[in-house]
C-alpha positions in Angstrom: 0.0 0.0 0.0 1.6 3.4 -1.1 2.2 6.6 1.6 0.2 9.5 0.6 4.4 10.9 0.4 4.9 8.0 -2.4 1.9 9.0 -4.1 3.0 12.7 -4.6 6.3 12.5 -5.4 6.0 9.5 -7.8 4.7 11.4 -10.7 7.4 14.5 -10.2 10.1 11.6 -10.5 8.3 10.1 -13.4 8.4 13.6 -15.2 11.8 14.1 -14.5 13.1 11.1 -16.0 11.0 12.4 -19.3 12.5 15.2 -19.5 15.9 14.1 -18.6 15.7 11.7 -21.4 14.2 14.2 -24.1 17.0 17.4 -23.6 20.2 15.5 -21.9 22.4 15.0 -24.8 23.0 11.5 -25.8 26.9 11.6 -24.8 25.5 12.7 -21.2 23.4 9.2 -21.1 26.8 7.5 -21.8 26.7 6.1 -18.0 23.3 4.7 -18.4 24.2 2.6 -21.3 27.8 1.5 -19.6 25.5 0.1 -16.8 23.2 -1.5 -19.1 26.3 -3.3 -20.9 27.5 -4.6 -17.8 24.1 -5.5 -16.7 24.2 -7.3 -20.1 27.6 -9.2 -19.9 27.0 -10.2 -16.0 23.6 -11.9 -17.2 24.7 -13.5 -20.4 25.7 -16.8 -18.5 22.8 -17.5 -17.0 20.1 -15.4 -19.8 21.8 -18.4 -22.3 20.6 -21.6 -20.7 18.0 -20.3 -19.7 16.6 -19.2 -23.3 18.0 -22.6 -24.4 15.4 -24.4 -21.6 12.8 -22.1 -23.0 12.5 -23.2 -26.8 13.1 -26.7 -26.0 9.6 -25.9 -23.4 8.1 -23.6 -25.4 6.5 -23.2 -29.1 10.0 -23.2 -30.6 11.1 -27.1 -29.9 9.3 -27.8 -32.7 12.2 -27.4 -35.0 13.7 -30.4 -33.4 10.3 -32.0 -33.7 10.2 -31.1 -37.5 13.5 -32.9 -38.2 12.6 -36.4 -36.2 9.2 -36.1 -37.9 11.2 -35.6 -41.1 13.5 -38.4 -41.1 10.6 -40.9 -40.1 8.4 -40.2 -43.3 11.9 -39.8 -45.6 12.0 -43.8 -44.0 8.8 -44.1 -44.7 9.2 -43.2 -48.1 12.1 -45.1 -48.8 10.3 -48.6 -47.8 7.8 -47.6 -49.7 9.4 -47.1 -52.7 11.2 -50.8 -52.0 8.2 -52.4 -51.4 6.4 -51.4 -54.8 9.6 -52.4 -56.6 9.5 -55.0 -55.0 6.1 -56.1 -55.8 6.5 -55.1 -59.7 9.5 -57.2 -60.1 7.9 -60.2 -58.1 4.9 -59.4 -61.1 7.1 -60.1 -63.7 8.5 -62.9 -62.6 5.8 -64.5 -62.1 4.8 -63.4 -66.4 8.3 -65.0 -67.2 7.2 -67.9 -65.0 3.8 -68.1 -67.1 5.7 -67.5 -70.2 8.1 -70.4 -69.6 5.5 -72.9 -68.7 3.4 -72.2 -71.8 6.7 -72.1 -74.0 7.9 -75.7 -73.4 4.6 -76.5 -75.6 5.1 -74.2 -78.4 7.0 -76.3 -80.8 6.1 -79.3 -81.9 8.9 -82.1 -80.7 11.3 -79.3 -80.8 13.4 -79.1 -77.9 14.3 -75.2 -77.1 15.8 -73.2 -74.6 14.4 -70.3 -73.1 16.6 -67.5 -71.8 15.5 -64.2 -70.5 18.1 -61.6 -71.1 18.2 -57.6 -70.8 18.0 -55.3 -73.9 21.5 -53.5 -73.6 21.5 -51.3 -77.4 19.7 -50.3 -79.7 21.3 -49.8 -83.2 22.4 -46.7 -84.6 19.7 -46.0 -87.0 16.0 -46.7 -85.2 14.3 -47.2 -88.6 16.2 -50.6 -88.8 14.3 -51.8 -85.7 17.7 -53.8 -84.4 18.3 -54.4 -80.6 21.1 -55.5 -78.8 20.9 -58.1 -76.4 23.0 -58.9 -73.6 22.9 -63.0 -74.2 25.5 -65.1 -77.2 27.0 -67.9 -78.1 28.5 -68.5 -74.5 24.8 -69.0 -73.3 23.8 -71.2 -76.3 22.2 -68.3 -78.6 22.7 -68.8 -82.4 20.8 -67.4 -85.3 18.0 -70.0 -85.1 16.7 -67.8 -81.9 13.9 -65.8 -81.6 13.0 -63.1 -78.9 9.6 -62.8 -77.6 8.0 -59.8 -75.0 5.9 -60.5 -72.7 2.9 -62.8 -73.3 4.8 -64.6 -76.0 4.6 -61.5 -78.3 7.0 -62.1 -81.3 9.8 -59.8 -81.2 11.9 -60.7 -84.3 14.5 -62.6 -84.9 18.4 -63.2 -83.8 20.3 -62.4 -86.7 24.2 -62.3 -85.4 25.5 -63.9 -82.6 29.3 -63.1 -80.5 30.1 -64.9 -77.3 28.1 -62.4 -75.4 25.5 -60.5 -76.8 23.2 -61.2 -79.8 21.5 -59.1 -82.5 18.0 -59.1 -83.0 15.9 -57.8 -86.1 12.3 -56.4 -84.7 9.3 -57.9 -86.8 8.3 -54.0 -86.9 11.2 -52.7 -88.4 11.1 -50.2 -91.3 11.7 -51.8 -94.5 12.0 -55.3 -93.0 10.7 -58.8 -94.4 7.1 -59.6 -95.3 6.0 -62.1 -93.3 3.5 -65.1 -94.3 0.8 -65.2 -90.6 -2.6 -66.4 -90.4 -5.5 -65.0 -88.6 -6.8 -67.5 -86.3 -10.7 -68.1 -86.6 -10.8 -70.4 -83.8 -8.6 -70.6 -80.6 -6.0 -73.4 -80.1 -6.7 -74.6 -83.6 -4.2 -74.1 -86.8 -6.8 -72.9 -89.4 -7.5 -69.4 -90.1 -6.9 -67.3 -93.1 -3.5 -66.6 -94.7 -1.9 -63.1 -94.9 1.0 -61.4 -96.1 2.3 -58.8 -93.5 4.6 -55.6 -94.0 5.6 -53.8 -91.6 4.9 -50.3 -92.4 6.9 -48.3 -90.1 4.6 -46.9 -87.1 4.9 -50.2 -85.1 2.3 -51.7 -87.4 2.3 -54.5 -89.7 -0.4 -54.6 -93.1 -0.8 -56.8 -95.9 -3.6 -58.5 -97.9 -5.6 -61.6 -96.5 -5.8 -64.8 -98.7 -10.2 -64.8 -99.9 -11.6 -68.0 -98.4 -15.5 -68.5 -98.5 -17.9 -70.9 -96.6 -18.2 -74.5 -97.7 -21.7 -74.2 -97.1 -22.7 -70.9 -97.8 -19.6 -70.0 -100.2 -19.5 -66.4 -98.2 -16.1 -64.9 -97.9 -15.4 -65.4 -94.9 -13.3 -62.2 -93.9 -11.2 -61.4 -91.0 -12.5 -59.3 -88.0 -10.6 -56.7 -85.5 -9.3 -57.9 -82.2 -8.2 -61.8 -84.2 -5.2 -63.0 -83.0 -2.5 -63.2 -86.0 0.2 -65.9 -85.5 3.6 -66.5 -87.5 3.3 -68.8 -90.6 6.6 -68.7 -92.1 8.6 -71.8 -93.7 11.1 -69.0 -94.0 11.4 -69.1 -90.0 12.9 -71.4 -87.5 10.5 -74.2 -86.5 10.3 -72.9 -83.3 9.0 -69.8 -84.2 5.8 -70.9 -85.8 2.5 -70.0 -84.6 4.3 -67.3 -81.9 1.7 -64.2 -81.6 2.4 -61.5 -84.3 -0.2 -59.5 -83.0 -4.3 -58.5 -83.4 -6.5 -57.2 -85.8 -6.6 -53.6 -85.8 -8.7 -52.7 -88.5 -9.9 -54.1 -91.4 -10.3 -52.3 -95.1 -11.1 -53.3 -98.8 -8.4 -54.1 -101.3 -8.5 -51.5 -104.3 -6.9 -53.6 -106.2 -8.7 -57.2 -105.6 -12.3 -56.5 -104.7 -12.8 -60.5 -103.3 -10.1 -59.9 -100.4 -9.0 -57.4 -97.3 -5.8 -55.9 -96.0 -6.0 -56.0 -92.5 -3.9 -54.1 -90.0 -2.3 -55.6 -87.4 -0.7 -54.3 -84.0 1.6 -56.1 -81.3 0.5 -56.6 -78.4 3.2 -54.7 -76.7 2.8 -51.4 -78.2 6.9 -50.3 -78.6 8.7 -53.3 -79.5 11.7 -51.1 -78.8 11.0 -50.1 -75.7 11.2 -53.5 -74.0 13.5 -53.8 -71.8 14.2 -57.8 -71.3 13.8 -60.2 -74.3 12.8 -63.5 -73.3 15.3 -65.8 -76.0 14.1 -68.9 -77.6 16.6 -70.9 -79.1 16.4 -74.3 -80.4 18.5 -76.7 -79.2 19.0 -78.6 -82.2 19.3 -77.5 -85.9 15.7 -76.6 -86.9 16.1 -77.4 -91.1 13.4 -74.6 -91.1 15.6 -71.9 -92.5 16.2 -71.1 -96.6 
């Protein structure tokens, strides 16, 4: 409780001060700031600690926070990120593993090898369609081999071999061979309707289709989109026939022979050249299907 003495000469001190600090010059007030140095330098020990104690108590010890909650999603991430790769590569294995088990079957009394090996070049002019392929002679490749993508999609065929790495000739390839196919009217049974393919450059192969009509009706019988086109080639290694060249894309009138249809057909693996492992069959005995 304040003196009625305290109470009257409070406010004259108060004043004074004001005006003390408004007309003393600032050299005058030299001693005030020398006290508040040493005030300053006398409380730095302890004012240090003690402002260290206070962000790790108070709002600011969240920067510490920040960089533990940080690090645990960056591991987060990261086992993440193993996980899906991970999971995709344990997806195609288990394609390769469906791949193999329907290959053994695909020709007929012809043993063959299968080899999965990875794309390692492509050749120096991508019109030629020719890949490199990190599998030779050393791992039993010769120039009876085929590649195949996945789902037994025809790639094309090995055309050199060295002791470690093969070439190999896309089906796609711009100004490649024609190739003798059939489209397949029924599933699982040799008989559909003979073509002549081109490739034509886009990823695309085109020809005309053989006319064949109904025994009983003696309608044309004429190919529809989404047929599955297979290789028909004498030209080819044995085990290369009836290997998936593709589907029906579209279907259009011959100009030049009313009676039949050039069809358009499309791998099923869009970009041939983008694969990036080639799944390698290779006879294991002379085939005799080659010119």
């Amino acid at each position: 409780m304040q003196t009625p003495l305290i109470q009257r000469v409070l406010p004259v001190i108060i004043g004074v001060l004001v005006v003390f600090a408004l007309v003393v010059p600032a050299r005058v007030q030299g001693w005030a700031a020398s006290i508040g140095n040493a005030v300053t330098v006398l409380s730095a020990p302890v004012s240090g600690p003690v402002l260290r104690l206070a962000n790790m108590l108070g709002p600011n010890r969240s920067r510490a926070s920040d960089d533990g909650m940080r690090v645990l999603e960056e591991e987060n991430e990261r086992i993440k990120h193993e996980f899906l790769a991970l999971q995709q590569e344990n997806d195609r294995l288990r394609q390769v593993i469906r791949d193999l088990q329907s290959g053994l079957a695909l020709a007929d009394n012809l043993p063959v090898r299968l080899l999965e090996a990875p794309v390692v070049g492509t050749g120096s002019d991508p019109d030629t369609g020719m890949l490199t392929i990190k599998a030779g002679s050393a791992q039993g490749v010769n120039t009876d081999a085929v590649g195949l993508a996945p789902g037994l999609q025809l790639m094309g065929r090995v055309v050199a071999v060295s002791e470690r790495t093969c070439t190999l000739r896309l089906i796609t390839s711009k100004g490649g061979e024609a190739l003798t196919a059939m489209v397949m009217l029924r599933d699982n049974v040799p008989d559909g309707l003979t073509c002549t393919l081109t490739p034509v450059g886009d990823g695309s192969l085109k020809g005309p289709v053989s006319d064949r009509r109904d025994p009983n009706t003696n309608s044309p019988i004429e190919p529809q989109p989404g047929q599955t086109v297979r290789l028909d080639d004498p030209r080819w290694p044995r085990a290369s026939r009836m290997l998936k060249l593709g589907v029906v894309e579209s279907v259009e009138p011959n100009p030049n022979q009313p009676l039949r249809r050039i069809i358009t057909v499309r791998p099923t693996v869009l970009d041939l050249e983008r694969v990036s492992d080639v799944m390698l069959c290779t006879p294991t005995e002379p085939s005799g299907g080659k010119p």
